[in-house]
Every structure is written in C-alpha cells, then in structure tokens.
Backbone bond lengths (Angstrom), bond angles and torsions (degrees), N, CA, C in turn:
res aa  C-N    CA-C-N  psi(-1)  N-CA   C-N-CA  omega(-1)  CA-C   N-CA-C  phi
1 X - - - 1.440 - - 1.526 111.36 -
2 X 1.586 111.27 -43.69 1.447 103.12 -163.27 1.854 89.39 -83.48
3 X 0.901 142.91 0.12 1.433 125.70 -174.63 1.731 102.05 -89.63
4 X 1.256 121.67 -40.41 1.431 121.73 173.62 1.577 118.95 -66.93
5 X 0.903 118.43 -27.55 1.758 140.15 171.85 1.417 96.40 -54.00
6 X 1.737 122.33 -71.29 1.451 124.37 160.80 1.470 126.16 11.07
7 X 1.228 109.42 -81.40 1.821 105.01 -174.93 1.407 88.55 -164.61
8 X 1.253 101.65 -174.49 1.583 120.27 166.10 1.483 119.83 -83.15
9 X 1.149 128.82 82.66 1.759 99.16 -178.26 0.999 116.28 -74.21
10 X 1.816 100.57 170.88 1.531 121.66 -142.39 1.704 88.77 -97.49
11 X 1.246 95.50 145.68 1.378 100.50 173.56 1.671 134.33 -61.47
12 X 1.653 119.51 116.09 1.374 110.54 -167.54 1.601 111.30 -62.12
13 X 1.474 115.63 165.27 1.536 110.37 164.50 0.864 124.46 -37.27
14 X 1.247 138.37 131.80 1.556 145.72 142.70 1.816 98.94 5.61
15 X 1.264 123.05 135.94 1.622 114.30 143.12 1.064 109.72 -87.84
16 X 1.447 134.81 109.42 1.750 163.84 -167.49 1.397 89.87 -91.07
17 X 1.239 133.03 141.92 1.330 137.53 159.90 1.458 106.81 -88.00
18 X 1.358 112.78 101.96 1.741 130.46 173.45 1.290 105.18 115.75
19 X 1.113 134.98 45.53 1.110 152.35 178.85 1.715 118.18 -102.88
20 X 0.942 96.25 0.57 1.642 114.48 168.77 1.503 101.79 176.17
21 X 1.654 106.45 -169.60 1.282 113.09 -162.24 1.700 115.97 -160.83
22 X 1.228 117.14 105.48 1.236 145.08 -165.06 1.702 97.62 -68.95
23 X 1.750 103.44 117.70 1.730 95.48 160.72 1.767 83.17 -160.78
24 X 1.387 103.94 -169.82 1.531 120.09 -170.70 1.773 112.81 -98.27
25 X 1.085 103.68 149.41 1.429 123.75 -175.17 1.144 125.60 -137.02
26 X 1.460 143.22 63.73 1.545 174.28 105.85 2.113 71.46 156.59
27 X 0.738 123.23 109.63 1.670 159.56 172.10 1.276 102.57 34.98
28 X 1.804 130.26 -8.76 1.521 112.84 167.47 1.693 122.56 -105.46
29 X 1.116 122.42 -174.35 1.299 143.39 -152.99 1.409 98.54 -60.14
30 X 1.235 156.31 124.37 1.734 166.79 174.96 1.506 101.49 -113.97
31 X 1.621 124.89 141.04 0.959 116.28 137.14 1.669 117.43 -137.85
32 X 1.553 109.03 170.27 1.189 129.46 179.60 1.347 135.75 -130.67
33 X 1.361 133.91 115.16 0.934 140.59 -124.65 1.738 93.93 -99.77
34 X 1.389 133.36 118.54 1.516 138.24 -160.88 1.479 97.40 -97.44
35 X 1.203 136.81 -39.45 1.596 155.14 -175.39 1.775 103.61 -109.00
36 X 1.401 95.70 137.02 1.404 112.78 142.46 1.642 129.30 -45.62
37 X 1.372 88.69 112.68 1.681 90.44 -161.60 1.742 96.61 -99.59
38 X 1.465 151.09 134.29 1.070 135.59 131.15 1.830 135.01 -107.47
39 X 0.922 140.98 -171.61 1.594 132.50 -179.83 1.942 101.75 -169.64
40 X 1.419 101.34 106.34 1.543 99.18 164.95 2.026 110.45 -102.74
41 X 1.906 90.69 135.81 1.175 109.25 177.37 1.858 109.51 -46.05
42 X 1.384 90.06 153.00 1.529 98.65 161.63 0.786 140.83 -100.18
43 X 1.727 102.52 -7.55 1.524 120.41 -164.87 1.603 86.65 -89.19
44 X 1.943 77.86 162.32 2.018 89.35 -176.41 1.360 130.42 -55.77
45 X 1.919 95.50 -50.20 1.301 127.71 -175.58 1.501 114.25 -66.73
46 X 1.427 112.56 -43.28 1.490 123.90 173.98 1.826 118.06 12.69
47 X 1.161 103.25 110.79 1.702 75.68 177.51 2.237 91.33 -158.40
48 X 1.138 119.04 92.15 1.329 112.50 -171.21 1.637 99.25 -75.38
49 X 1.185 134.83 1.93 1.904 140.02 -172.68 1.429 103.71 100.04
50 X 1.565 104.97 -153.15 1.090 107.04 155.24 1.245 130.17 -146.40
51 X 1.197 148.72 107.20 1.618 137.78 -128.65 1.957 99.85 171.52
52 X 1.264 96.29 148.30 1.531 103.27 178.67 1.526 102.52 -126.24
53 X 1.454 89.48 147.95 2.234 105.18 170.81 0.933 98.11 -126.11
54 X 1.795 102.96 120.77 1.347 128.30 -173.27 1.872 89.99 -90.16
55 X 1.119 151.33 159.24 1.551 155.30 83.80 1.884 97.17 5.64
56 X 1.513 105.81 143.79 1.092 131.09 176.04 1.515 109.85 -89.77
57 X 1.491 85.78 -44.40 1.852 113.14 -159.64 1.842 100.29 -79.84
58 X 1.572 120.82 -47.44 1.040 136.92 -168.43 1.707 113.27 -136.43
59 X 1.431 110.96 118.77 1.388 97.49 -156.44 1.517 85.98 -99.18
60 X 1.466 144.19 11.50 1.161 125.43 -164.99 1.891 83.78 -113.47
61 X 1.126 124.21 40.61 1.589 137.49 178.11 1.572 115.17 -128.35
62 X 1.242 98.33 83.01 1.980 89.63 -170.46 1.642 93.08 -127.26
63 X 1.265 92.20 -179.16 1.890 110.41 -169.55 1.882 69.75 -151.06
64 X 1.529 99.14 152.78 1.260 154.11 -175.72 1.439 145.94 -129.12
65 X 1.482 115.58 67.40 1.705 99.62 167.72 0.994 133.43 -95.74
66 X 1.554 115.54 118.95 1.637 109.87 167.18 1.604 105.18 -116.74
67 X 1.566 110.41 133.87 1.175 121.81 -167.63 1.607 130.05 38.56
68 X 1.559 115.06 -95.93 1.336 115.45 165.71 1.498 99.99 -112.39
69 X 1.170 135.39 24.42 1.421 116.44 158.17 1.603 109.99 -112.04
70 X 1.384 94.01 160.21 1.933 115.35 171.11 0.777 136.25 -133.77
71 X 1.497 120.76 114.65 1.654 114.37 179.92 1.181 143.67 -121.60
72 X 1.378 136.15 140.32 1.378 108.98 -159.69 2.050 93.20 -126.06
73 X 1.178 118.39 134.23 1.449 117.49 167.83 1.670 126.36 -82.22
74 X 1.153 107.56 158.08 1.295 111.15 163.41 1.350 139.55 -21.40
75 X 1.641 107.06 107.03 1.388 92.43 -174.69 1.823 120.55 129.25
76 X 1.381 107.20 -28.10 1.456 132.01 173.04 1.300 105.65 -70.67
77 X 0.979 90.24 143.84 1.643 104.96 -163.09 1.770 113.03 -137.82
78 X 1.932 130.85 125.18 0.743 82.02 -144.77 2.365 66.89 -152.21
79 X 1.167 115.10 -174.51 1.831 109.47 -178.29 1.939 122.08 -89.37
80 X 1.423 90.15 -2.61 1.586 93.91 -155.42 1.355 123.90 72.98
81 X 0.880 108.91 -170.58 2.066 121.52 156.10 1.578 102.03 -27.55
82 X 1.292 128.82 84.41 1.544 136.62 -173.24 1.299 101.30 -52.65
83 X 1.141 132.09 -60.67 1.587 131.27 -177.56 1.808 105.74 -86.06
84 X 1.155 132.57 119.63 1.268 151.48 152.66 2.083 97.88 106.57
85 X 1.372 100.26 -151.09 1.216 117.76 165.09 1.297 120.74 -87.87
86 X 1.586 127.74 142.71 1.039 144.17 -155.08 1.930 111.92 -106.21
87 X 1.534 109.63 97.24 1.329 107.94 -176.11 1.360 110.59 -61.14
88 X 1.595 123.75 157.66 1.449 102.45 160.64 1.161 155.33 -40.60
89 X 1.725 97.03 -42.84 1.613 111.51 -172.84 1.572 93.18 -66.39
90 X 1.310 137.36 -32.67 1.071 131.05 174.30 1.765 138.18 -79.43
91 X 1.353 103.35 23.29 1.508 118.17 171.28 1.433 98.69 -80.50
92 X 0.980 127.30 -59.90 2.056 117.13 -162.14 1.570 94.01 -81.35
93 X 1.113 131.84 -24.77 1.762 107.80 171.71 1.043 113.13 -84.89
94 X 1.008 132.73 -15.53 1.657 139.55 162.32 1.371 134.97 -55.59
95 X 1.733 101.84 -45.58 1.460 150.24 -174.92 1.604 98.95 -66.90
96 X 1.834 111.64 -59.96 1.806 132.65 165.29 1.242 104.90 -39.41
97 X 1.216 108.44 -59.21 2.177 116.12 -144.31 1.742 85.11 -74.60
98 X 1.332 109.44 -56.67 1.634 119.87 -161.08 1.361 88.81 -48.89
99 X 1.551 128.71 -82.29 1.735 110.27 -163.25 1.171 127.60 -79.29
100 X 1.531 119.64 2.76 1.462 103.08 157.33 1.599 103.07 -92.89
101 X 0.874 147.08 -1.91 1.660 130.75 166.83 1.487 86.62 -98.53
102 X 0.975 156.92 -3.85 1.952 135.70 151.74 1.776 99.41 -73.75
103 X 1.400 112.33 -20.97 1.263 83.96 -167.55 1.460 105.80 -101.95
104 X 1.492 120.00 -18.47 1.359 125.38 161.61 1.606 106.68 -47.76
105 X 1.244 126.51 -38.10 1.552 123.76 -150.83 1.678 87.67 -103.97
106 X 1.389 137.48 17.87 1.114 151.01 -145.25 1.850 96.22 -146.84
107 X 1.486 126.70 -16.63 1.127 136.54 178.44 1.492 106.62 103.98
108 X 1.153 132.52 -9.84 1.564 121.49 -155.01 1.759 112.66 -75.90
109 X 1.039 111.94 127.44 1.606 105.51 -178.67 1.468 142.30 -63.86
110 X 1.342 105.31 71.64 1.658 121.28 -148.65 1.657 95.77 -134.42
111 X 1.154 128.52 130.28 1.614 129.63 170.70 1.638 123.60 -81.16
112 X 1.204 77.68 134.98 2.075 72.41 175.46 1.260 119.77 -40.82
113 X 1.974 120.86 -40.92 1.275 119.97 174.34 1.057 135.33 -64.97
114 X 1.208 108.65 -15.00 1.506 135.39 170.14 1.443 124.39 -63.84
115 X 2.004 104.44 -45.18 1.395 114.80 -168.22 1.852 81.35 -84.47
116 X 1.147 111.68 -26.09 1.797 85.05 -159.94 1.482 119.94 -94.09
117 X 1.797 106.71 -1.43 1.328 124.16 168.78 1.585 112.63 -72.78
118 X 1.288 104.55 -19.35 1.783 124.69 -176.48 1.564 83.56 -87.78
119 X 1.111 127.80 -89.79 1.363 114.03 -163.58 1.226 127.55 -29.23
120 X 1.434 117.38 -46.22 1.296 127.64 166.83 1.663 128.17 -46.58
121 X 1.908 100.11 -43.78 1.013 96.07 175.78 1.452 127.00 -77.24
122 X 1.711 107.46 -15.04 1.839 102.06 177.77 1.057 93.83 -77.58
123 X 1.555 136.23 -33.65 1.581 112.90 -156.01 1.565 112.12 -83.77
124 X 1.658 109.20 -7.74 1.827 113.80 162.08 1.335 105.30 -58.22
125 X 1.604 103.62 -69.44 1.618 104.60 175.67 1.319 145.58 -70.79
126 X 1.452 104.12 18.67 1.389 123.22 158.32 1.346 142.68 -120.14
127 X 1.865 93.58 3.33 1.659 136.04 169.44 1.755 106.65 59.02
128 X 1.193 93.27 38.99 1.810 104.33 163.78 1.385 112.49 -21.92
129 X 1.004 131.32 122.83 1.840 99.41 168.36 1.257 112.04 -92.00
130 X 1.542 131.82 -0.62 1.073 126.05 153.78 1.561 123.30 -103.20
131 X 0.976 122.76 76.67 1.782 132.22 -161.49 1.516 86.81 -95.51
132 X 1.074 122.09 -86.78 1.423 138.46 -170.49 1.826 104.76 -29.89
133 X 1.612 112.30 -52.29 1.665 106.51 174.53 1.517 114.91 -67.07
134 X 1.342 113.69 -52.41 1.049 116.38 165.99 1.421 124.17 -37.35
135 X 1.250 112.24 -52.53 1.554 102.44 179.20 1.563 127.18 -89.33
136 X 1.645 113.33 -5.11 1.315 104.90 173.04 1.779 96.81 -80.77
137 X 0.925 129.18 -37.63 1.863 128.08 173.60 1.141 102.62 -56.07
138 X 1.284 143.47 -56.52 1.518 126.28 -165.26 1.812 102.18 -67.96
139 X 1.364 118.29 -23.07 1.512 123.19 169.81 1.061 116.47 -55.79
140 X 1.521 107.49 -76.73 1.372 120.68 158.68 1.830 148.80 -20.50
141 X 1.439 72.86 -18.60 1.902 91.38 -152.91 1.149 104.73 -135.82
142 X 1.394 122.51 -18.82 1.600 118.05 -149.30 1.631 95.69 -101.88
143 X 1.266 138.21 1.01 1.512 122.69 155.55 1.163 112.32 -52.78
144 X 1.359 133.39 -57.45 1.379 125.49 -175.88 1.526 114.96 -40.10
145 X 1.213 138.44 -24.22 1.182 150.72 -140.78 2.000 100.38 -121.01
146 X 1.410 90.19 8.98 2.040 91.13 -170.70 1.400 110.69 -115.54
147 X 1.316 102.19 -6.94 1.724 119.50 -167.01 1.726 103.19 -58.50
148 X 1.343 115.47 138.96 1.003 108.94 179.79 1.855 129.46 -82.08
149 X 1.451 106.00 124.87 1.444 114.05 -154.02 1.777 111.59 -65.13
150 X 0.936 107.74 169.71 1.999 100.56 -160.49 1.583 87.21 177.08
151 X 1.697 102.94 100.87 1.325 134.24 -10.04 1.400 108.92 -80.62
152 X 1.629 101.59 146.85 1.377 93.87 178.36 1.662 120.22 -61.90
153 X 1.740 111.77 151.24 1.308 103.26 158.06 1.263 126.55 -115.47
154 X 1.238 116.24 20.93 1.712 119.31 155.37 1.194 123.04 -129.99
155 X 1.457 141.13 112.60 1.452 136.74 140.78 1.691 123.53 -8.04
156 X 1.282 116.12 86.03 1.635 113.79 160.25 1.428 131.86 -57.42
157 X 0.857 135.39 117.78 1.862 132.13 -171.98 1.117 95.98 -127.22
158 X 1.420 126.64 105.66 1.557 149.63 166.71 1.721 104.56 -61.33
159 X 0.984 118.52 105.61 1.660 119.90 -165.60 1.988 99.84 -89.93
C-alpha cells in the first residue's frame, strides 16, 4: 500500500514488438536487448547519480544514469524473471532491476532501494499482475545479488 501512495510512476517504454530478442543461455531463457531501451523515474526525489557502465567484453554495451533516468543500449543481455519463467509484462522490469544490480555489483553508486523502487515502479506501469510478489522477493532475496563482482564486468565512469 505505502509504495503505491508514493507518486505516480512514469510510464515504462512502450513494449515494441522486436525490441529485444529471446534465445538460450546454457539451456534457459536469455534475452537481448535489439533497441535502445530508456525509463525516467516518476518519483520526485529520483536521482540514480550520474555515471556510465561500459561492458569489459564489448565497449559499444553501456547502461547510463543521469539523475532519474536509465539507459541501457543495444546489445545487453540479461535472464528475465531469474527464478521460474518470465511473463511478459515482466521483461522491462526485469531488463531495469537486472542492470542496475549488475551495475551496482559492478561498483556504480546506486542503492538496492533504489534499484527495487524502480522495479516496482515499471512493473506498476506495466500492470504486472504480480508486482506486489515480485517485489517482496527481489527485497527479500536481492542482497545476494549486490556482492561485489571479481572480475569486474563493467567499467564505472563517475560523470
């Protein structure tokens, strides 16, 4: 209750048909993002810093925060819904949570409460019907997921 009370969130991207691209990754579900994806917060305070994560592997693969917006380019690749199968409405909150907690665990100065208040907010504005499960588990669960990565696989650039 008190998280919807919060603000209005801002509406996620459109789901575009081909907007990423579904294949396998040692035998489960992978995806990859074909378009430039971005999403600005709705909330007032919103503020993810400002700093970019370059790819180690591929430098033309970065994620982006400036203030309350995020972006991730072409090419990111990422599990969906980590535990089970991945509904639709739940590809772009998935797509959010996944690279800002790679890029938190990557050094970037962004809070877990932060990434999971974002999750929350695409999966309002993308009418999840499971928002509420979804987000008490990524609460619940999502420290494991903050540990710091070694070797890193993204470049942080403090803007």
């Amino acid at each position: 209750m008190f998280l919807e009370s919060c603000s209005t969130p801002a509406a996620a991207p459109e789901p575009v048909a081909g907007w990423y691209e579904g294949t396998l990754y040692e035998d489960k579900p992978f995806y990859i993002t074909k378009n430039a994806i971005s999403w600005t917060s709705g909330r007032k305070r919103a503020d993810f810093g400002r700093w970019t994560a370059v790819s180690v592997y591929d430098p033309s693969i970065r994620m982006q925060a400036e203030g309350g917006r995020f972006s991730i380019t072409p090419g990111y690749g990422w599990d969906g819904v980590t535990w089970g199968s991945t509904p639709p409405d739940m590809l772009l909150p998935s797509l959010f949570h996944d690279a800002m907690l790679h890029a938190k665990m990557n050094g970037a100065p962004i809070s877990r409460s932060q990434i999971d208040l974002a999750f929350y907010d695409i999966m309002t504005s993308q009418n999840s019907c499971r928002k509420g499960l979804y987000y008490r588990f990524a609460r619940l669960f999502g420290w494991c997921f903050t540990f710091p990565q070694h070797p890193n696989t993204l470049i942080i650039k403090r803007e």
